[in-house]
N, C-alpha and C positions, 0 to 999 in steps of 0.2 A: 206329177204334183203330189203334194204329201197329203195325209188325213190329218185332219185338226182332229188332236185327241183333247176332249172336254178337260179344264183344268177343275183339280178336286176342291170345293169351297174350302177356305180354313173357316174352321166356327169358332165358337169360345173354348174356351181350355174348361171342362167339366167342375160345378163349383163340388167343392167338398163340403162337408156339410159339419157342424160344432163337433158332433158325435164321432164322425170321423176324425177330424182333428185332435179330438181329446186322446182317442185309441191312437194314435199314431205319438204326441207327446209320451203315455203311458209307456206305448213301446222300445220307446226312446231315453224315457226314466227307466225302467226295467235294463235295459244293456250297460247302460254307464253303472248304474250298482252296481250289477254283478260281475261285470268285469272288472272293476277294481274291488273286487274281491277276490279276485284271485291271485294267485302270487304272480312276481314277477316272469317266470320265463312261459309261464303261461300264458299272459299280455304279449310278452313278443312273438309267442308259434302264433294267437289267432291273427297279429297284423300279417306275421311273415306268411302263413299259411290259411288263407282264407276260406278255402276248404279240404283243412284238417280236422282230424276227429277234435281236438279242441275248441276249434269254433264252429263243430257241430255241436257239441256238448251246451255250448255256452248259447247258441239260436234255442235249442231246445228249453232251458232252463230261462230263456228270455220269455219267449211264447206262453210258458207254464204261471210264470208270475205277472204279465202284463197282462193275460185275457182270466187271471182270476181277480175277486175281488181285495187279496190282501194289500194293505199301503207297502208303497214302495219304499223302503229305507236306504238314504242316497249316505254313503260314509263323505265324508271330509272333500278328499280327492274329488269326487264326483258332482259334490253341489260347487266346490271352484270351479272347476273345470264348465258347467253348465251355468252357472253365474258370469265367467269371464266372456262364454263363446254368448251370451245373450237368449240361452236357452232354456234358464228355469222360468218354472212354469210356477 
C-alpha cells in the first residue's frame, strides 16, 4: 500500500505592494531609455547575447539610474514603443 503524501496548500500569489510596483515600472523605464540609446549593433549582441558583456554593461547602467533619484528621460523610440505595448506609466 502507498503513503499518502500530504498535498502542499496553493495559497495566494504574495500581493505587491504600490511601492514595489512603482520600483519595478521605474526599472522598466530605466531599460527601454537606455537601450535605445545605444546604437544599433549594440541592440542586437544584448537580444542575441543575453549574457554578454553588453548586456552586462547595459543591467549595470539600468540599476544605477532606476534605484537613483534622477528622472528617466525616454527618447522617441522608447515612449512608442511603451505607449503601443500599454506600458507608459
Amino acid at each position: 500500500m502507498k503513503e499518502s503524501i500530504p498535498k502542499k496548500k496553493r495559497g495566494r500569489k504574495p500581493k505587491i505592494s504600490e511601492e514595489q510596483l512603482q520600483m519595478a515600472r521605474r526599472y522598466e523605464m530605466a531599460w527601454y531609455a537606455l537601450y535605445y540609446k545605444k546604437p544599433v549593433f549594440a541592440q542586437k549582441l544584448i537580444v542575441e547575447e543575453p549574457d554578454g558583456r553588453h548586456a552586462n554593461d547595459l543591467t549595470k547602467e539600468v540599476r544605477k539610474l532606476a534605484e537613483s533619484n534622477r528622472k528617466i528621460e525616454l527618447i522617441d523610440k522608447a515612449k512608442h514603443y511603451l505607449e503601443a505595448s500599454g506600458k507608459f506609466y
